[in-house]
C-alpha positions in Angstrom: 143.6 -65.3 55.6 146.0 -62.2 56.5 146.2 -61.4 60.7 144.0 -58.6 61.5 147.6 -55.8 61.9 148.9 -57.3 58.4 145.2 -56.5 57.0 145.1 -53.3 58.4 148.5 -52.5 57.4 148.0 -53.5 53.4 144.5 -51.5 54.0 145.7 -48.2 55.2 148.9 -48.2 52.6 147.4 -49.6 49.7 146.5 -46.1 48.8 149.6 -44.1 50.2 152.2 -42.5 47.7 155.5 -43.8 48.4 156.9 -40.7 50.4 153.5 -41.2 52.8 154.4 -45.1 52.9 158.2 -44.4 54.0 156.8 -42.6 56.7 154.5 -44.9 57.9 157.3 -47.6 58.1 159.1 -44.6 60.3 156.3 -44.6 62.5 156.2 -48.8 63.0 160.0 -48.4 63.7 159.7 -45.8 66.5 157.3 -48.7 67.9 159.2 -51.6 67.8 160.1 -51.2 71.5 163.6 -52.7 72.9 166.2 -56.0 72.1 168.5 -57.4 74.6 171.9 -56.3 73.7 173.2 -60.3 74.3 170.5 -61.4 71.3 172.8 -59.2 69.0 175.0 -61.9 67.6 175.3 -64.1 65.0 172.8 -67.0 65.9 170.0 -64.2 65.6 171.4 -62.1 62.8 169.1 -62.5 59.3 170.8 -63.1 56.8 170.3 -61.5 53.5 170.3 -58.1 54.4 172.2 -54.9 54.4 171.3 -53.6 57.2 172.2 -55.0 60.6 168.7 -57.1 61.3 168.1 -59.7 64.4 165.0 -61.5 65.6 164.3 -63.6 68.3 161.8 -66.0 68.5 160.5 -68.1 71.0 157.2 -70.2 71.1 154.9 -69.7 73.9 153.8 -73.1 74.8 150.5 -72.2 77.2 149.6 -69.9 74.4 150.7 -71.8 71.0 152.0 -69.0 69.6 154.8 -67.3 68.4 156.9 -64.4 70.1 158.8 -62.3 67.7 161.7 -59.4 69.1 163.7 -57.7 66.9 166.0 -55.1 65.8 167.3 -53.3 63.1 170.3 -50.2 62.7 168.2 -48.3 60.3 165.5 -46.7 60.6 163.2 -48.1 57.5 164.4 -51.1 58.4 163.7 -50.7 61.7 159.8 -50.4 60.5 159.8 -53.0 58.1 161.0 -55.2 61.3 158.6 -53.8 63.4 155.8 -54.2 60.7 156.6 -58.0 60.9 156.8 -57.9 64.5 153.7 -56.4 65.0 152.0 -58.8 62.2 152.9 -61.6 63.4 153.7 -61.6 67.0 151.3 -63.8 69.2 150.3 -65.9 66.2 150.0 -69.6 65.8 153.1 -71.3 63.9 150.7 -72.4 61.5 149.0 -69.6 60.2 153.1 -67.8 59.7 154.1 -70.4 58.1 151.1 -70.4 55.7 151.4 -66.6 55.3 151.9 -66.0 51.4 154.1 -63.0 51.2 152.0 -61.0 48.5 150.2 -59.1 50.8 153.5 -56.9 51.0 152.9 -55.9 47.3 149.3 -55.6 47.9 150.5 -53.0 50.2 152.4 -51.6 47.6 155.1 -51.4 50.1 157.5 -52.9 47.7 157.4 -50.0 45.5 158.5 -47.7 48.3 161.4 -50.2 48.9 164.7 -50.2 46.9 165.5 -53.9 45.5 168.2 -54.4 48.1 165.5 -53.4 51.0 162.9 -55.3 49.0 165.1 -58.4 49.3 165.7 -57.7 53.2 161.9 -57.9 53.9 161.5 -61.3 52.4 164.3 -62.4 54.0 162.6 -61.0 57.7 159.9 -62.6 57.2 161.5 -66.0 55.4 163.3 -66.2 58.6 160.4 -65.5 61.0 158.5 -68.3 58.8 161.3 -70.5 59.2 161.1 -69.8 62.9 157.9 -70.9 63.5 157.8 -73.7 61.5 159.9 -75.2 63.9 157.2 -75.5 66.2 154.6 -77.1 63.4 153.7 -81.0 63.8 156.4 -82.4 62.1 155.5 -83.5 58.2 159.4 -84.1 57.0 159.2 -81.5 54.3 159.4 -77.5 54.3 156.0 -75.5 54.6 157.7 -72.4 54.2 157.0 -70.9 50.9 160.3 -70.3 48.5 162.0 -73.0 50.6 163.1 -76.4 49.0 
């Protein structure tokens, strides 16, 4: 099942043109609120992109869920971040690492996206997947999909 700001995001852009779409993800980026100047290095830089892109992530114990900052030096990027971010902040490790990415193309986000930006989402959210399964009962093999 897709968290309730994922659901409402693939709802309200399924429909959008892609000029309407961009500026949606302009919108998410002027949300994504602030990130500590000493998380910019290389232990939180996500790789795969072409755009400067870090996340931090920390579990909250008392809660059992994920917490997700990040940032990004463009602006789409920036809302494709914050998009993620928003999605899947507070959520248990579980339930991100279950998340099966084709609700971005049932957003039709993808088709707003160049292949190079395309390739950078997936690789936000691989990360942010890889993230929390850190913090899932341990099984000895990779939940995350795409992973081997």
């Amino acid at each position: 099942m897709l968290p309730p700001d994922l659901a409402r995001f693939v709802e309200e852009s399924a429909s959008l043109d892609k000029l309407t779409r961009t500026m949606l993800l302009l919108d998410y980026a002027d949300r994504l609120g602030d990130y500590p100047d000493d998380a910019k290095d290389e232990r939180h830089r996500v790789r795969g992109c072409t755009s400067l892109v870090y996340l931090h992530a920390d579990y909250d114990r008392a809660a059992a869920a994920m917490r997700y900052h990040g940032f990004a030096d463009a602006q789409i990027v920036k809302g494709m971040v914050a998009l993620l971010v928003r999605g899947l902040d507070g959520l248990p490790p579980e339930q991100i690492v279950d998340l099966d990415p084709s609700f971005l193309k049932e957003s039709g986000l993808t088709e707003a996206l160049t292949a190079t930006r395309q390739g950078g989402l997936f690789n936000i959210l691989r990360r942010m997947q890889a993230e929390a399964e850190a913090h899932v009962g341990a099984t000895g093999e990779s939940r995350v999909q795409g992973q081997e």
